[in-house]
VMD Tcl script that draws the C-alpha trace (Angstrom):
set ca {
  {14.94 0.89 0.51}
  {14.42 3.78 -1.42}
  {11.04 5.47 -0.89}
  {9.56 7.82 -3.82}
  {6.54 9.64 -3.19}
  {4.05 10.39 -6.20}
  {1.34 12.21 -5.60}
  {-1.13 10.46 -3.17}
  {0.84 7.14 -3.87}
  {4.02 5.64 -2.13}
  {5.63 3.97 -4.40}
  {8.75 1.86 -2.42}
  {11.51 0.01 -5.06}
  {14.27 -1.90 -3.78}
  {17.97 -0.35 -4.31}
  {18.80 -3.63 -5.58}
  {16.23 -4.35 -8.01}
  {17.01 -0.68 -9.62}
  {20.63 -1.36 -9.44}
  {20.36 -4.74 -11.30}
  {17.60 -3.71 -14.30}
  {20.63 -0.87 -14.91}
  {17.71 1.91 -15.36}
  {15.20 3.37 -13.24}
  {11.35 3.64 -13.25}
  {10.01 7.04 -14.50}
  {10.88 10.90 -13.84}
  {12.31 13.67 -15.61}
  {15.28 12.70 -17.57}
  {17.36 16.24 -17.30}
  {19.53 17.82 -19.87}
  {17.33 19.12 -22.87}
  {14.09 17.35 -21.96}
  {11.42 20.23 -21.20}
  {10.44 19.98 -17.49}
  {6.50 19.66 -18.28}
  {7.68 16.04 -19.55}
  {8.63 12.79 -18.19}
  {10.88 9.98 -19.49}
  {10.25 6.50 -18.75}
  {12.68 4.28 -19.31}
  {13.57 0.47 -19.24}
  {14.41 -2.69 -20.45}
  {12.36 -5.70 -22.47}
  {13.19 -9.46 -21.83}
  {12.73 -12.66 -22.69}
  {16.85 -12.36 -23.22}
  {17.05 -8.77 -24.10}
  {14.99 -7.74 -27.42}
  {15.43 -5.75 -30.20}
  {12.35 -4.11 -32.41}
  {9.77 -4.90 -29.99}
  {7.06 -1.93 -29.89}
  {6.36 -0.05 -26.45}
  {3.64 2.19 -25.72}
  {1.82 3.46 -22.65}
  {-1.96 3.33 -22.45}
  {-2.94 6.19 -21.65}
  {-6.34 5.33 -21.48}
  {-6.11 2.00 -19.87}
  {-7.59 0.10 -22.64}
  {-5.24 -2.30 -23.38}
  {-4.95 -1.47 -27.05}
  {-2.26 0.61 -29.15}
  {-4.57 4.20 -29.82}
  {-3.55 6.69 -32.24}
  {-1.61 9.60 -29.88}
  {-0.30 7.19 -27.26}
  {3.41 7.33 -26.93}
  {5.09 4.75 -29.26}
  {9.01 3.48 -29.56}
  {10.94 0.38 -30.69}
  {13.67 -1.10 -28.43}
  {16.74 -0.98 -28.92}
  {19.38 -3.41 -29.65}
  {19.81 -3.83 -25.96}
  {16.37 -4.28 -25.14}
  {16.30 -0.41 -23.69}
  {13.39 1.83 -24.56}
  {12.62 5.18 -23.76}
  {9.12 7.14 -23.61}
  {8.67 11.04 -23.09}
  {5.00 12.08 -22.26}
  {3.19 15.01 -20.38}
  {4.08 14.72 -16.87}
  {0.15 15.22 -16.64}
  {-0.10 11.81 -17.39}
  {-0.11 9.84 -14.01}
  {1.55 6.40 -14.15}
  {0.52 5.16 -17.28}
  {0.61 1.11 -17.92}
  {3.27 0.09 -20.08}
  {2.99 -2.79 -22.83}
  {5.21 -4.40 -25.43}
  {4.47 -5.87 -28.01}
  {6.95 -8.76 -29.50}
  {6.51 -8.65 -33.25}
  {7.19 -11.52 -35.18}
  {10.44 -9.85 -36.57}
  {11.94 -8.92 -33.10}
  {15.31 -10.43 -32.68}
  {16.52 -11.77 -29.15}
  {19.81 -11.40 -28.29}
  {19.66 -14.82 -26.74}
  {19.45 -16.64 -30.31}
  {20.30 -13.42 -32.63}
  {17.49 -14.75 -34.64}
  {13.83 -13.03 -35.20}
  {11.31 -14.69 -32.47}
  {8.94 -15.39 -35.25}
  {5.72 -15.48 -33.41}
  {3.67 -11.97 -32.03}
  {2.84 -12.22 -28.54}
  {2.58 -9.24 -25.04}
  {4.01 -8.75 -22.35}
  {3.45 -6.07 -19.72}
  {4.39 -4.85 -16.04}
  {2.13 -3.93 -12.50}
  {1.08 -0.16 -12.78}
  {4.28 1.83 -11.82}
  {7.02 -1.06 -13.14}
  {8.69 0.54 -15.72}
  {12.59 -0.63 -15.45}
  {12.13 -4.03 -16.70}
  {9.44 -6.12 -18.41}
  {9.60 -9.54 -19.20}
  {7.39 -12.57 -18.86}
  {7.52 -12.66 -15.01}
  {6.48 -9.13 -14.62}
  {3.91 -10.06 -17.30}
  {2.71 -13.20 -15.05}
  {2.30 -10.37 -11.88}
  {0.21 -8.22 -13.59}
  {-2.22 -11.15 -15.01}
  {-2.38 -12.68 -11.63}
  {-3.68 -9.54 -10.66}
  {-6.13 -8.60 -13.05}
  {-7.39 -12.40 -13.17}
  {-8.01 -12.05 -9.10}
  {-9.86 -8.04 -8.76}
  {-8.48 -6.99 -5.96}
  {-5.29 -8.57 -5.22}
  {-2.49 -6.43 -4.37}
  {0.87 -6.02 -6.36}
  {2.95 -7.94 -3.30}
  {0.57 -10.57 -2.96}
  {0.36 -10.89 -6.93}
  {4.67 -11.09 -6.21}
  {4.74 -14.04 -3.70}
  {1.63 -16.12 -5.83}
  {4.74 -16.14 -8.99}
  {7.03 -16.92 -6.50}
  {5.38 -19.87 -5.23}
  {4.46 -20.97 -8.89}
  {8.11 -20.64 -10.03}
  {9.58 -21.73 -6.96}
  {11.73 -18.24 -6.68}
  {13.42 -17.32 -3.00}
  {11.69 -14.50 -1.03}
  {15.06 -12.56 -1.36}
  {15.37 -13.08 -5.47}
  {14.98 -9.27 -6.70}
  {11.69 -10.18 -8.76}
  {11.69 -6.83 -10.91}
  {16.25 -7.14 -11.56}
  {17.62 -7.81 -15.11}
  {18.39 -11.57 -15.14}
  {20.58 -11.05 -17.87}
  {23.16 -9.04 -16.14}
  {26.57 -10.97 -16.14}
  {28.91 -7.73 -14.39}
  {28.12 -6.47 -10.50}
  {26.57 -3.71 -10.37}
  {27.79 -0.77 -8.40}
  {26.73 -0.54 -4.43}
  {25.63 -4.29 -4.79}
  {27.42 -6.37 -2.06}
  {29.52 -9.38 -2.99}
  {26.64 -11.40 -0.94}
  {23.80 -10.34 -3.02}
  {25.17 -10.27 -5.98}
  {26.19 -14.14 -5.33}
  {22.55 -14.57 -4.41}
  {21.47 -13.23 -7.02}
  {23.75 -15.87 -9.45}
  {22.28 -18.43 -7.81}
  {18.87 -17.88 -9.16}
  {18.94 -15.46 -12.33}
  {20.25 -17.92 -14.91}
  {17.44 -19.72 -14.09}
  {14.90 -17.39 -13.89}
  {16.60 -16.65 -17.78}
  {15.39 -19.89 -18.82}
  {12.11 -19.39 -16.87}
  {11.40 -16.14 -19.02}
  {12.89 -18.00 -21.90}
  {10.24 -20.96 -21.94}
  {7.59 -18.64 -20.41}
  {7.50 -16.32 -23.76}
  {7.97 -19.42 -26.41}
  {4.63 -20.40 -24.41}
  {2.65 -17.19 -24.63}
  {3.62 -16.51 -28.22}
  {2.21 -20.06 -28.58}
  {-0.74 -19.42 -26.98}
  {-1.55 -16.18 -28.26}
  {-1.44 -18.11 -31.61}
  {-3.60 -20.27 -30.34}
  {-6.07 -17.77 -28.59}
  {-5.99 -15.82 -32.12}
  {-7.11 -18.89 -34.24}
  {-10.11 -19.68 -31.50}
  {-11.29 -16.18 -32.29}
  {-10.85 -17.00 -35.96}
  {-7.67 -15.07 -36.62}
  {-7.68 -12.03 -34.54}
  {-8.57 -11.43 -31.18}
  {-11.40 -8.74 -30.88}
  {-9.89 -5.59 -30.07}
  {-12.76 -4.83 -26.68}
  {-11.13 -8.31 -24.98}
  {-7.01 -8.32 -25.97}
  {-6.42 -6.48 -22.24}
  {-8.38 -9.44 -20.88}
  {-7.13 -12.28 -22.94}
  {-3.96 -11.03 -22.64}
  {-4.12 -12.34 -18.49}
  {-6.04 -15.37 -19.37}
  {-3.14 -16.36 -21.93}
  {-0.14 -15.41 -19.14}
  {-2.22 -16.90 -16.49}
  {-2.08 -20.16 -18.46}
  {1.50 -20.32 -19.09}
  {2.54 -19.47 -15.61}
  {0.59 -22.79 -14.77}
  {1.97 -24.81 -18.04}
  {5.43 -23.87 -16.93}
  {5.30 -24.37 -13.12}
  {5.61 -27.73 -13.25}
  {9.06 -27.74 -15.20}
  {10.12 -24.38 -13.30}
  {12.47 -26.64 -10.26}
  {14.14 -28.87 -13.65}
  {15.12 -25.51 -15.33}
  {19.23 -25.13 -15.12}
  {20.98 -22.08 -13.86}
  {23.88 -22.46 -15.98}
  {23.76 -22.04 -19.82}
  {20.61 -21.69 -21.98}
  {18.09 -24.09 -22.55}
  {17.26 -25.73 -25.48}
  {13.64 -24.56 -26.36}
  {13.70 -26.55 -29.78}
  {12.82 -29.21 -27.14}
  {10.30 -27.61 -25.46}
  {6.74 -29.01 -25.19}
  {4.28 -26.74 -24.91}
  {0.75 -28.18 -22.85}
  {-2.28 -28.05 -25.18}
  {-4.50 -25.16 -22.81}
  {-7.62 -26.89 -25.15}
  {-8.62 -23.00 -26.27}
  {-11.68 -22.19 -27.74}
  {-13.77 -18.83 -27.66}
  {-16.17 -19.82 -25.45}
  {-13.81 -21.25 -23.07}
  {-11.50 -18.20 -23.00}
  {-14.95 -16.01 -22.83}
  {-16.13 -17.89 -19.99}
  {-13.01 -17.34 -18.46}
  {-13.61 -13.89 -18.58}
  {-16.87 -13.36 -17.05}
  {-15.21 -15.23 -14.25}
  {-12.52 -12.41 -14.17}
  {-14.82 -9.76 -13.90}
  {-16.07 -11.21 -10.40}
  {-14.51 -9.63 -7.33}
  {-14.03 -11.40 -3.84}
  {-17.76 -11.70 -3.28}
  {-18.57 -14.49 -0.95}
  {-17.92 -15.28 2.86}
  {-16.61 -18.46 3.98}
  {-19.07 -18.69 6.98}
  {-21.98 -18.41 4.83}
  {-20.85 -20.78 2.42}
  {-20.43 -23.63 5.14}
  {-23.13 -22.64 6.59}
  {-25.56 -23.40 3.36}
  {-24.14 -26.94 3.81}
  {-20.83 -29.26 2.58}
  {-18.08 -27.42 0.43}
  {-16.02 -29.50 -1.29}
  {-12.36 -28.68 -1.96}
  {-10.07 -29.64 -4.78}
  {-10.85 -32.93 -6.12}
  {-7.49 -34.45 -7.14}
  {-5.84 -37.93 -8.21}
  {-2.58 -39.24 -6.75}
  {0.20 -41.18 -8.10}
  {-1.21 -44.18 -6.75}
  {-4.73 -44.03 -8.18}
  {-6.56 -42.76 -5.07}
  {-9.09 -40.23 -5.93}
  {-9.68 -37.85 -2.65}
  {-11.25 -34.50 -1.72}
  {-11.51 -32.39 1.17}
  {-15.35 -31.66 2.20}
  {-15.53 -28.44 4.76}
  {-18.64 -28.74 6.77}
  {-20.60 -26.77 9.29}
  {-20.63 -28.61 12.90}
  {-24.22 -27.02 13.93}
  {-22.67 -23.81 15.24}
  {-24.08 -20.18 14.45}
  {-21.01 -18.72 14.93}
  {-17.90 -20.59 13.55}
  {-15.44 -19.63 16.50}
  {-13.04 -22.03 17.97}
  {-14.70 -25.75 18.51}
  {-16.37 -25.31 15.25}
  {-13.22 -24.21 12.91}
  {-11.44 -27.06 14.10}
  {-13.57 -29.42 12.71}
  {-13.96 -27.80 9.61}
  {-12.13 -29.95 7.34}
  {-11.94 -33.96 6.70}
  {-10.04 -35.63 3.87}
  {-12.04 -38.09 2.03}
  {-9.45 -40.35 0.39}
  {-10.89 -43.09 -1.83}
  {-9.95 -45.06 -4.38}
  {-13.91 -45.20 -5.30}
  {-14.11 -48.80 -3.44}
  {-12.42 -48.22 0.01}
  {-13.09 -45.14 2.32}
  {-10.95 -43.24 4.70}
  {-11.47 -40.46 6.47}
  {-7.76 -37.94 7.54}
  {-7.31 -34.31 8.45}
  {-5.65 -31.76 6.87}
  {-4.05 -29.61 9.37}
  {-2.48 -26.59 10.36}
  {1.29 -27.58 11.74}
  {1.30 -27.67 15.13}
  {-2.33 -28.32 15.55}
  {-2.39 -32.45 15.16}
  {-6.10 -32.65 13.89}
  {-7.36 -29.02 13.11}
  {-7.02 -27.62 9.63}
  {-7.36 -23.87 11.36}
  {-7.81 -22.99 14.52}
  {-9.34 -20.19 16.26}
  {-12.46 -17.68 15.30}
  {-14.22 -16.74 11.63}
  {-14.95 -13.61 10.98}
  {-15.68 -11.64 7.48}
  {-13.68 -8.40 6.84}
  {-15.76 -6.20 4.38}
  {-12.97 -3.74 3.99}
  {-10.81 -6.40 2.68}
  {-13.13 -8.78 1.23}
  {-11.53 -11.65 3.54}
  {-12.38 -14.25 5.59}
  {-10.03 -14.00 8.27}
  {-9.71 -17.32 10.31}
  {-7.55 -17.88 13.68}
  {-6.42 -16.84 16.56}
  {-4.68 -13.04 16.90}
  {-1.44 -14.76 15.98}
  {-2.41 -17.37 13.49}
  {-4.42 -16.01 11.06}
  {-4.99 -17.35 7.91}
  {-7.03 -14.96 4.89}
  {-9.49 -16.20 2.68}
  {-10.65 -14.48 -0.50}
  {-13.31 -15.97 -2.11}
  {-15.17 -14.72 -5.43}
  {-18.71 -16.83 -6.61}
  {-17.65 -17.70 -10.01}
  {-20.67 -17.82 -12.65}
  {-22.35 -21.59 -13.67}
  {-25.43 -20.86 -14.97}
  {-25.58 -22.17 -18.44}
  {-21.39 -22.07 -18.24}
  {-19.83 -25.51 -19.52}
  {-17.97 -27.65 -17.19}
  {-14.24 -26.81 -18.74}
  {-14.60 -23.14 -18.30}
  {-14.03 -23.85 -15.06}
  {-11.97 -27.22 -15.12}
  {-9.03 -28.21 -17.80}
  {-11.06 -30.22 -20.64}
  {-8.17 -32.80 -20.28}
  {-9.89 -34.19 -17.18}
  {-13.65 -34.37 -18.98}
  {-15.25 -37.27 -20.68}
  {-17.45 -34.66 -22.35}
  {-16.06 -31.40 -22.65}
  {-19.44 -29.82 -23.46}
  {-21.48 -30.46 -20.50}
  {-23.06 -27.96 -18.78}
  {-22.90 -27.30 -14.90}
  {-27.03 -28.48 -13.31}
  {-29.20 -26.05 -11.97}
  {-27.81 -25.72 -8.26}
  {-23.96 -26.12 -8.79}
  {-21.74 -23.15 -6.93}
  {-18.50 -22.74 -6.95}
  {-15.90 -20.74 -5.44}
  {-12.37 -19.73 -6.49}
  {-10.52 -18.80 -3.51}
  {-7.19 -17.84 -2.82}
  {-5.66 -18.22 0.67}
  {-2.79 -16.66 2.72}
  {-1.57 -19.09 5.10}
  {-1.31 -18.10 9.01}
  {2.20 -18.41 11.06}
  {1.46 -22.32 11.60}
  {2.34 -22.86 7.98}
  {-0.08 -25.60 6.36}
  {0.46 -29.10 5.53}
  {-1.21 -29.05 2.14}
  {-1.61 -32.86 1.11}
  {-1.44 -35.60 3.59}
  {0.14 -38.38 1.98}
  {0.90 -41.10 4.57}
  {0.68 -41.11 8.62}
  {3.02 -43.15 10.76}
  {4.75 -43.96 14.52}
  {8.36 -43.48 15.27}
  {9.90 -46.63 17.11}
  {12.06 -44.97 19.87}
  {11.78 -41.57 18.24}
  {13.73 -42.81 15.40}
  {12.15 -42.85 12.04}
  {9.86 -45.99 10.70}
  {11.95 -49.14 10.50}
  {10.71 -49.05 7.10}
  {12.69 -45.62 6.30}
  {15.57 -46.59 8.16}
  {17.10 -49.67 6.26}
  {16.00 -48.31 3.03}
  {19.83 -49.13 0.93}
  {20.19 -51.91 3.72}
  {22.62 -49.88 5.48}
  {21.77 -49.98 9.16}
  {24.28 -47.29 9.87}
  {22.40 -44.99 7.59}
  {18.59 -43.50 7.76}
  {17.15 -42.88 4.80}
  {13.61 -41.51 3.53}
  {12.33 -42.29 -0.13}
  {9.84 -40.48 -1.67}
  {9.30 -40.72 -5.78}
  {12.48 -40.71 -7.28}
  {14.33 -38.92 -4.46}
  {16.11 -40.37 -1.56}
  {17.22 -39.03 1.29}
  {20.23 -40.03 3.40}
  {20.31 -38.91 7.04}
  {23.57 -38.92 8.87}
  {23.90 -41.68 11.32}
  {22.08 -39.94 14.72}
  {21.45 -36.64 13.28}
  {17.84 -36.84 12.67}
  {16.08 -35.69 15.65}
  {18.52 -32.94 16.86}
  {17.63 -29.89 18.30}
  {18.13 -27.26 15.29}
  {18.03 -29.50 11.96}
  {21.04 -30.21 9.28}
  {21.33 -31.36 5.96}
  {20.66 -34.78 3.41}
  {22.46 -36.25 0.93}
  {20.15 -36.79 -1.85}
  {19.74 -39.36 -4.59}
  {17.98 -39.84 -7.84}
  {16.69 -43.00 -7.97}
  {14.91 -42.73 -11.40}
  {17.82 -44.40 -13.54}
  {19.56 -46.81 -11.01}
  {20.93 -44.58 -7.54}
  {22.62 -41.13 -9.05}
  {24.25 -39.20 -6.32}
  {22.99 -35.41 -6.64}
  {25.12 -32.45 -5.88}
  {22.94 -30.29 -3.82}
  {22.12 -31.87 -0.44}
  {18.23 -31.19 1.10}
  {17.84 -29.40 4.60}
  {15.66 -30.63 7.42}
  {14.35 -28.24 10.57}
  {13.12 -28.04 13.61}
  {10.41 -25.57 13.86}
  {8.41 -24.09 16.27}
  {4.77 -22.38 15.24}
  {2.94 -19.80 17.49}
  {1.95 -21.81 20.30}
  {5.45 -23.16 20.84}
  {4.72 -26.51 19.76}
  {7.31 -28.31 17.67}
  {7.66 -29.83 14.26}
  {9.97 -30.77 11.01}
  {10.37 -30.08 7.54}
  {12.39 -31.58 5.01}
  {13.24 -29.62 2.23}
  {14.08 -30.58 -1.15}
  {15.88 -28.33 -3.75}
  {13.43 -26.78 -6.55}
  {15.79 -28.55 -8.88}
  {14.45 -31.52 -7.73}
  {10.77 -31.42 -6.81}
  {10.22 -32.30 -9.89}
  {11.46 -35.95 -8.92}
  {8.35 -36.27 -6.01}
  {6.05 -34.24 -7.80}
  {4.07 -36.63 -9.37}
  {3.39 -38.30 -5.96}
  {1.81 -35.62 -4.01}
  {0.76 -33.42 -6.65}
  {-3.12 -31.52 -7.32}
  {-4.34 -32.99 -10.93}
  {-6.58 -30.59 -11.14}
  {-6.00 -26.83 -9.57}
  {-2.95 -25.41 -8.91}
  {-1.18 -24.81 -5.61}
  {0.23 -21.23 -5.89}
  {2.78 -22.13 -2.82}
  {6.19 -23.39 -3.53}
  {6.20 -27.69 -2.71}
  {9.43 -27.44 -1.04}
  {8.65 -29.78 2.05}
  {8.31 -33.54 1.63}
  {8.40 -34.67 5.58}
  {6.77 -33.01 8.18}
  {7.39 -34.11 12.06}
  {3.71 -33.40 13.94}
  {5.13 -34.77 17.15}
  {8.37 -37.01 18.54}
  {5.95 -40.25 17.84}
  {4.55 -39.73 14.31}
  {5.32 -38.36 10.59}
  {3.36 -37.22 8.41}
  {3.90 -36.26 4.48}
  {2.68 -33.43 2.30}
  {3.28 -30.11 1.19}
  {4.46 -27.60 3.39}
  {3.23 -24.17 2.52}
  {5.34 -21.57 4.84}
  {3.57 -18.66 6.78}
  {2.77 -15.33 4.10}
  {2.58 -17.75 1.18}
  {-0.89 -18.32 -0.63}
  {-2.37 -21.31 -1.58}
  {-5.53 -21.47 -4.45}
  {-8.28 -23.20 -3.87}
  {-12.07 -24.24 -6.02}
  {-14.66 -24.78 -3.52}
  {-17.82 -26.85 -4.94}
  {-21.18 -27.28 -3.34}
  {-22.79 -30.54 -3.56}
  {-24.30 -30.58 -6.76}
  {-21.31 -29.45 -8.30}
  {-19.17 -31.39 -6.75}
  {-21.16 -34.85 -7.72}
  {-21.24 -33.52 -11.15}
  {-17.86 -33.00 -11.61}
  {-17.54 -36.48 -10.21}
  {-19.23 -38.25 -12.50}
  {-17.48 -36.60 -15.97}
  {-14.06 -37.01 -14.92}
  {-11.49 -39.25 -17.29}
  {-10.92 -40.96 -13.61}
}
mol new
graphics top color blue
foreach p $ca { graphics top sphere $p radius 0.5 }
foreach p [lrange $ca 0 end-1] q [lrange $ca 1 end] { graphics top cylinder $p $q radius 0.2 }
display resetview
């Protein structure tokens, strides 16, 4: 790692990433440049573009000023700024003009749209750093790593895939190993196609955002709009993010872009939400009575929620947080009641003590091992219409108006070492510590285990399953008669903090997409990567979901009661 101190301000950039963008950050440039200035340099992507304007904002606006340092890029993508050195960090933003040609297509991109890195990011920008830097401003508060990891988990991108590295890079850099740079292969082509889809979909919606505002957005809110519009398309192309090849480009004259249902109000209303910093404490929110958690719809048509509720208990330690959380799952006619859990702990969602951290402006909930972070931020309701808070897609009436009464909570959530089963899907017993008899003669092969879950099938070798460390699957696609698939799924056996012992399956991002629409929120977005399908509680039962792994965050909207039952009763459901 290299470490560059600036100022008050560590700034720490990995060799790699600076290695792979092919130019570095900021600093004096050498050779004729006067030393009272410094040169910033980098590179613009969606593939690398040419004629795209770049200018610091010096004043943090978010607007092009008259004096602020302006250049085009080159045909490479590369652009250089010189400014005072008395200028401290200054934001960087492009802006994509309708006649900017990318080298992908050598044709103009014919729509405007921004893009724009985290404060100090200078050698590359391109929609993912764009989709950092809105998660950021669109959550006060949230720091640049934990803005990194929330993209991750949206995009489904490794922990080691050098976030801030030139994608388009075909040639090893120097003093990158043979290792890393293969890792590296086996992720950048698609993160390519990613950026490629990512900026056909913000050029779209800026297009759209402009029209709402009846042709141009007011100069006081483009900063802001700007992370409303990037926050949108990092959830409109989540979902497609596991399909996206590695190899070769894709096809964007195929590409359907989600309708976000813009209008002025709706983006404004966003807005105000924006502007409200992590504000609220769990443990007084429970304690003012039931808190409802993501409404959602399955694949099969059952309509659940998860209600946290206070047990009696002043203080919210131990006995108490453990019987925090029950699933309601309903199909509106037949009740019943399930737990989501913490791995490892069979019926507790979190375990351990509740505390509030001012400082942090965190909820910090668990033992002194397993801790899991809550940031929670009161979002506005009063007089605000239902969709500025929920996608109009799920609302008979699009223009109703949260009652006197209704609260709600966006929170975001770093999960503790346990990990967290997000979605409880189905519970069962093993026969003999075997799996169901059900999952075993799935292809009628009684030599053969298999799991099946959406489209995807899983093959087990014959006594494997249930081994000490874990091993691989043959996988299947099942949606156009039985396709063998070339990448083979990877089951372990983990252990969480208190020793106690459990398994994951875990499917390639290619194809999540294949059991997505069986355990998948209709309504909010999980911010953690879906890569589990099977988790082993215990040698006698299995249980499916989501597994979200230890550091990653999950997003959650918590309602109260009345807004909860209002929401209720205008969904398309």
């Amino acid at each position: 790692m290299i470490r560059i101190k600036l100022r008050s301000s560590v700034y720490v950039v990995s060799a790699m990433s600076v290695m792979l963008a092919g130019c570095g950050g900021s600093g004096s440039s050498g050779g004729d440049t006067p030393a009272s200035v410094s040169t910033y340099t980098g590179v613009v992507l969606d593939g690398p573009l040419q004629g795209a304007s770049v200018f610091a904002d010096i004043n943090r606006n978010g607007v092009k000023d008259p004096g602020e340092p302006v250049t085009t890029t080159d045909a490479n993508g590369k652009y250089t700024l010189q400014m005072s050195r008395d200028i401290f960090q200054p934001p960087v933003i492009v802006e994509v003009l309708p006649s900017t040609v990318d080298a992908d297509t050598g044709k103009a991109v014919g729509k405007f749209y921004r893009m724009e890195a985290p404060d100090g990011v200078y050698s590359v920008i391109n929609p993912i750093t764009s989709m950092i830097k809105a998660v950021m401003l669109v959550n006060p508060g949230l720091k640049r790593t934990e803005a990194e990891s929330i993209v991750r988990g949206y995009l489904n991108l490794s922990d080691t895939y050098e976030i801030y590295a030139d994608y388009t890079i075909t040639e090893r850099p120097g003093g990158v190993s043979e290792d890393k740079w293969k890792r590296f292969l086996s992720e950048s082509g698609r993160v390519h196609n990613i950026a490629r889809i990512a900026a056909a979909t913000m050029a779209d919606y800026w297009e759209r955002a402009s029209k709402a505002y009846g042709g141009s957005i007011p100069a006081d809110k483009v900063a802001q709009v700007q992370s409303v519009l990037v926050e949108a398309t990092l959830k409109s192309v989540a979902p497609m993010a596991g399909r996206v090849p590695n190899d070769g480009l894709v096809d964007l004259s195929t590409l359907v872009i989600s309708d976000p249902g813009f209008s002025a109000d709706q983006i404004d209303a966003r807005l105000r939400q924006m502007a409200v910093g992590a504000n609220a404490s769990l443990s007084k929110i429970i304690g003012e009575g039931a808190v409802h958690m993501i409404p959602f719809k399955d694949a099969q048509g059952n309509y659940a929620h998860f209600a946290l509720r206070d047990a009696g208990s002043s203080n919210l330690t131990g006995q108490v947080a453990n019987s925090l959380a029950t699933v309601i799952q309903s199909d509106l006619s037949e009740v019943e009641h399930r737990s989501m859990r913490a791995l490892g702990s069979n019926d507790a969602l979190f375990d351990g003590s509740l505390r509030y951290d001012s400082s942090t402006g965190e909820d910090v909930l668990g033992s002194l091992v397993n801790v899991f972070r809550w940031r929670l931020a009161k979002l506005p309701t009063a007089g605000e219409k239902m969709r500025s808070t929920i996608d109009a897609r799920w609302l008979y009436n699009e223009n109703a108006v949260w009652p006197n009464g209704a609260q709600i909570y966006r929170g975001l959530v770093k999960v503790g070492a346990s990990g967290l089963l997000a979605y409880i899907k189905d519970s069962a017993q093993y026969k003999d510590g075997l799996l169901p008899d059900s999952l075993v003669s799935l292809y009628g092969e009684n030599s053969v285990s298999g799991f099946r879950l959406g489209n995807l099938a899983m093959k087990f070798k014959p006594g494997e399953f249930g081994s000490q460390f874990g091993g691989t699957t043959s996988l299947q696609s099942l949606a156009n008669g039985v396709v063998n698939l070339p990448q083979a799924g990877r089951w372990d056996v983990r252990r969480n903090f208190v020793g106690q012992t459990y398994v994951t399956l875990t499917v390639p991002a290619d194809y999540q997409p294949d059991i997505a629409d069986q355990l998948k929120d209709r309504l909010f977005s999980n911010l953690s990567t879906p890569s589990s399908a099977l988790i082993q509680i215990s040698t006698t039962q299995y249980t499916l979901g989501w597994y979200v792994p230890e550091g990653r965050y999950a997003e959650l909207m918590l309602l109260n009661d009345a807004a909860f039952n209002a929401l209720k009763d205008n969904l398309k459901w």
